[in-house]
Backbone atoms as SQL, in Angstrom:
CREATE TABLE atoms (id INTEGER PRIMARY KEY, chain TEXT, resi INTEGER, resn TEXT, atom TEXT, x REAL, y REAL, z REAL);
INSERT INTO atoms VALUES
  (1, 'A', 1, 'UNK', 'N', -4.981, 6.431, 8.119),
  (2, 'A', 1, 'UNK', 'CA', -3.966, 5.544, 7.581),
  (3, 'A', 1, 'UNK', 'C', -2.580, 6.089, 7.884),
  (4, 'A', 2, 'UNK', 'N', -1.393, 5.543, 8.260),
  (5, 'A', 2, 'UNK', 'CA', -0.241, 5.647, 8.682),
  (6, 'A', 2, 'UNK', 'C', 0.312, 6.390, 7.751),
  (7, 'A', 3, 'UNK', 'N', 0.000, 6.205, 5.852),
  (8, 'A', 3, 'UNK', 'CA', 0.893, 6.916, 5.114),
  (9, 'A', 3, 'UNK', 'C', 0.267, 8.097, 4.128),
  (10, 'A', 4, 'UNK', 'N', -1.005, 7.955, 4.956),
  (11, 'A', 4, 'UNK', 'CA', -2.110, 9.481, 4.242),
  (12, 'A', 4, 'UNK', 'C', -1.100, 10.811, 4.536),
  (13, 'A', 5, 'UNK', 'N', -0.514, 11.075, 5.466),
  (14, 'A', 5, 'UNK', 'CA', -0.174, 12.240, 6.230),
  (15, 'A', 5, 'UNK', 'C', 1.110, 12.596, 5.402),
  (16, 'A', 6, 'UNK', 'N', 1.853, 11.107, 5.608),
  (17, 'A', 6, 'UNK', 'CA', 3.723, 11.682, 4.694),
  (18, 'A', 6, 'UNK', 'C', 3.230, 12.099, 3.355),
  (19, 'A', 7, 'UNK', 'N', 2.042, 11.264, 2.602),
  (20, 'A', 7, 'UNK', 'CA', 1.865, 11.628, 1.230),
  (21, 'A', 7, 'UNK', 'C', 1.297, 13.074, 0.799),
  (22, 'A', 8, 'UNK', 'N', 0.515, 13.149, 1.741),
  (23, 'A', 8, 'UNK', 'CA', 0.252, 14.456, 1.846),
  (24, 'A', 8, 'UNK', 'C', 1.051, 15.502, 1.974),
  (25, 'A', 9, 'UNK', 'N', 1.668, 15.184, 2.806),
  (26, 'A', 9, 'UNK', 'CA', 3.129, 16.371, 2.865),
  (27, 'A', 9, 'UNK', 'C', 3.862, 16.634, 2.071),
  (28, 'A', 10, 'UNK', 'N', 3.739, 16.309, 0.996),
  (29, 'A', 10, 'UNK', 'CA', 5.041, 15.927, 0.295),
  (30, 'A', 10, 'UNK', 'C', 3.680, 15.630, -1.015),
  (31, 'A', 11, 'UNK', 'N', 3.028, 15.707, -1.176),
  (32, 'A', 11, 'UNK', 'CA', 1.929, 17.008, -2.001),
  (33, 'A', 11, 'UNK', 'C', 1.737, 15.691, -3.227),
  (34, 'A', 12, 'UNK', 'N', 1.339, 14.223, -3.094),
  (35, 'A', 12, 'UNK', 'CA', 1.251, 12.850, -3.480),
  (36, 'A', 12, 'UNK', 'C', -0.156, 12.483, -2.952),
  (37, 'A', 13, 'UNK', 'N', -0.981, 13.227, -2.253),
  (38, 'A', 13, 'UNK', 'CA', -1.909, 11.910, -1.913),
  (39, 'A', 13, 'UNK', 'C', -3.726, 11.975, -2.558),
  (40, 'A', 14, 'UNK', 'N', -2.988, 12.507, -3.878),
  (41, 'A', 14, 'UNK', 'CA', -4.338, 12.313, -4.811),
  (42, 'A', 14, 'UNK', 'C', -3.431, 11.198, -5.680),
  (43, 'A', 15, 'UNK', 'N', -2.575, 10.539, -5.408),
  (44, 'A', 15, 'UNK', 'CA', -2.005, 9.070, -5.816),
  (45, 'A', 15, 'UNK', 'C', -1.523, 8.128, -4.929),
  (46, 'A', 16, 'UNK', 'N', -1.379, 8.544, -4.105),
  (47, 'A', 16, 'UNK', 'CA', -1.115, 7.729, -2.545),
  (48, 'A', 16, 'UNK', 'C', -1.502, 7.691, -1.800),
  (49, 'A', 17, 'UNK', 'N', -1.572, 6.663, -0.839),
  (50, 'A', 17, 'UNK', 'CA', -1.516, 7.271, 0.879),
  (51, 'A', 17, 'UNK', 'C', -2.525, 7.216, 1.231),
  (52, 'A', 18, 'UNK', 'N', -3.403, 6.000, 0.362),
  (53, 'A', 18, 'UNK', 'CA', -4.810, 5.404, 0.559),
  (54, 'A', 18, 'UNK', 'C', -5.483, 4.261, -0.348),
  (55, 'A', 19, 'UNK', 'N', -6.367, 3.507, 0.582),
  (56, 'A', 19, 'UNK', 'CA', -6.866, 2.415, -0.368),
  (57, 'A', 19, 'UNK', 'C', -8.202, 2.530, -0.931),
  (58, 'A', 20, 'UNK', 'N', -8.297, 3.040, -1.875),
  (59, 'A', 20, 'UNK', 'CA', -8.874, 3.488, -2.872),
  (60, 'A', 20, 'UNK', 'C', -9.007, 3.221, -4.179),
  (61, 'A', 21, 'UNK', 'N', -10.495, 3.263, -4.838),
  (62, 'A', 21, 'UNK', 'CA', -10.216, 3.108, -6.446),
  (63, 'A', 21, 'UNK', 'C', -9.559, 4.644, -6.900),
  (64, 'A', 22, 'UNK', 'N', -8.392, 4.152, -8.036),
  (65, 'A', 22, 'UNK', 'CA', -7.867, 5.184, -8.701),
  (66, 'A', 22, 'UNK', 'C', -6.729, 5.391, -8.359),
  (67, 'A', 23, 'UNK', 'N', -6.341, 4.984, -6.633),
  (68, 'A', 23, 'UNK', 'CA', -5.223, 5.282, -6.100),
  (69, 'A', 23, 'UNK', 'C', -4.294, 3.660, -6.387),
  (70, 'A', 24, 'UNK', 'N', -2.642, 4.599, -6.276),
  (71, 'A', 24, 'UNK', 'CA', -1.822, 3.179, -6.466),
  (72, 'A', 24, 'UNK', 'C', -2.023, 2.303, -5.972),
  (73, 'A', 25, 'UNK', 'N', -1.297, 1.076, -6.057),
  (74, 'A', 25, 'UNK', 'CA', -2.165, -0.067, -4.952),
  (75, 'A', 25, 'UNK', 'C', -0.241, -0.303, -4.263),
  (76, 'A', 26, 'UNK', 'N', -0.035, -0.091, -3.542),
  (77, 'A', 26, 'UNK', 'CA', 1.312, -0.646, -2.598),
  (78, 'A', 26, 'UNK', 'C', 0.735, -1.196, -1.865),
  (79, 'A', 27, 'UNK', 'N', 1.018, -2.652, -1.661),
  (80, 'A', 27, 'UNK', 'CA', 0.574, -3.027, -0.560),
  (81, 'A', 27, 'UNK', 'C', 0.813, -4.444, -0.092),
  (82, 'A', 28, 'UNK', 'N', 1.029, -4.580, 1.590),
  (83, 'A', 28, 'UNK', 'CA', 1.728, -5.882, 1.610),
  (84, 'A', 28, 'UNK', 'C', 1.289, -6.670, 3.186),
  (85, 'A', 29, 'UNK', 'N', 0.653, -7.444, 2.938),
  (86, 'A', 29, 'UNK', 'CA', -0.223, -8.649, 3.811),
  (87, 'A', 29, 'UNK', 'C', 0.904, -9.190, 4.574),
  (88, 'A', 30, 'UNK', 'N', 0.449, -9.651, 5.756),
  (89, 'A', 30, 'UNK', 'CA', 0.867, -9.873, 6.725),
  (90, 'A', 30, 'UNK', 'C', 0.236, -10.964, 7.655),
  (91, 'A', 31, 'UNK', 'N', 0.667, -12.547, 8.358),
  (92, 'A', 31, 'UNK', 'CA', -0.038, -13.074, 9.371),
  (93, 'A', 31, 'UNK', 'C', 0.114, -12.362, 10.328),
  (94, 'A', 32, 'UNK', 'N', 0.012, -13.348, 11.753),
  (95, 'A', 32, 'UNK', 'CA', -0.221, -12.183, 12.704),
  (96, 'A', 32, 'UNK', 'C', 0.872, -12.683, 13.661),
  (97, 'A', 33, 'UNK', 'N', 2.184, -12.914, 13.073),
  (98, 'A', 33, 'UNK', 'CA', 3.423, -13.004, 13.316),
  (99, 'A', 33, 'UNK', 'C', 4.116, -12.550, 12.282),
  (100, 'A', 34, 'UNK', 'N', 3.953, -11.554, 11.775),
  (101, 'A', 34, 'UNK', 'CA', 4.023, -10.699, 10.778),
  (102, 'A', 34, 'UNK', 'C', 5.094, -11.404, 9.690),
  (103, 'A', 35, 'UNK', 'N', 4.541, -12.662, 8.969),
  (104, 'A', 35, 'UNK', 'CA', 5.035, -12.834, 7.986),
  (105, 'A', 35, 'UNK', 'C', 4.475, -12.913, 6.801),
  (106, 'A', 36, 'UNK', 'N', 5.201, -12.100, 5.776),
  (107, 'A', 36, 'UNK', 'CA', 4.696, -11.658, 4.698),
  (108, 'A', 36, 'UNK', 'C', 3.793, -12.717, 4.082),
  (109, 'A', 37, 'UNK', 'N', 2.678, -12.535, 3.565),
  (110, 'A', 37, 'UNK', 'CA', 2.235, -13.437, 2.833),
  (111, 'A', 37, 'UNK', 'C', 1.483, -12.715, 1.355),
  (112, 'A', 38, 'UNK', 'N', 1.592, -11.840, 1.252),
  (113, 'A', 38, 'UNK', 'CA', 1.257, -11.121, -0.286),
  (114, 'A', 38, 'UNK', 'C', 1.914, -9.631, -0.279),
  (115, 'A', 39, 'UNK', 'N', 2.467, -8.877, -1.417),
  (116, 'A', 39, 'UNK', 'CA', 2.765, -8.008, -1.584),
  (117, 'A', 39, 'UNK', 'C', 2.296, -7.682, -2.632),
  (118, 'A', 40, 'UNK', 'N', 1.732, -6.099, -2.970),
  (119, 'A', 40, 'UNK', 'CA', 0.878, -6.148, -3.887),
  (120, 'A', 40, 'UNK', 'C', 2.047, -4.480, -4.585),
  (121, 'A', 41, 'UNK', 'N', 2.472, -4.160, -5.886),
  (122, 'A', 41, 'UNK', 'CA', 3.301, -3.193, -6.243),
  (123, 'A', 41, 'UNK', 'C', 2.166, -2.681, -7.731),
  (124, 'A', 42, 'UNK', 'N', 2.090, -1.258, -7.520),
  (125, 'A', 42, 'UNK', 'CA', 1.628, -0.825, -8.715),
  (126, 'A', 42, 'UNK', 'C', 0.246, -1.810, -8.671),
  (127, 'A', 43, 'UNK', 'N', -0.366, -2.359, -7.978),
  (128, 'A', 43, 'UNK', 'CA', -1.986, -2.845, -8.112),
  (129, 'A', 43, 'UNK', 'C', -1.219, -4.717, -8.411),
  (130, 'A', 44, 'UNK', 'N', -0.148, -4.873, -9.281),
  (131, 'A', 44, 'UNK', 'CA', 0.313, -6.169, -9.430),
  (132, 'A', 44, 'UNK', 'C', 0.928, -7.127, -8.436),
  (133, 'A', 45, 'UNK', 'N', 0.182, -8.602, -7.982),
  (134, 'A', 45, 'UNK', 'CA', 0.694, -9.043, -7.368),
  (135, 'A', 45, 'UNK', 'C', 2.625, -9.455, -7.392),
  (136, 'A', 46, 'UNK', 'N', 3.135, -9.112, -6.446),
  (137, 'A', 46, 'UNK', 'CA', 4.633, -9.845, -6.685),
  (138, 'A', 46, 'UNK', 'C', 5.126, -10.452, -5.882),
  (139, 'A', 47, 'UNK', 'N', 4.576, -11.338, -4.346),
  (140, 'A', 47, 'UNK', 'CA', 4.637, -11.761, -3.917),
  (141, 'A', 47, 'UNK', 'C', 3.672, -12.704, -2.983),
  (142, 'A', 48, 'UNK', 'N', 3.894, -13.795, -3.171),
  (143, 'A', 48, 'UNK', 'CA', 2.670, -14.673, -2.158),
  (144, 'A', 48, 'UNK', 'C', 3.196, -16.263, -1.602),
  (145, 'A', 49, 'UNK', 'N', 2.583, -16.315, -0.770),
  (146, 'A', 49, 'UNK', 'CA', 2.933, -17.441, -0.033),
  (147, 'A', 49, 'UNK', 'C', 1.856, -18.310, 0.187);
């Protein structure tokens, strides 16, 4: 995963920096003209289309 490595570095990725039960949920959907269509913060949806 792209953000396993920064979280890790920086001493976060037994809470980040993967999609996982237990771990935060950041996260944000995309078509494939990359427009947003869900954003997901803290596991809660806050954006959708």
């Amino acid at each position: 995963m792209a953000t396993l490595y920064p979280a890790r570095a920086i001493g976060v990725d037994k809470q980040l920096g993967s999609i996982a039960p237990g771990m935060v949920a950041n996260l944000t959907a995309f078509t494939h003209d990359y427009k947003i269509i869900k954003t997901i913060v803290n596991g809660n949806e806050v954006v959708t289309e």
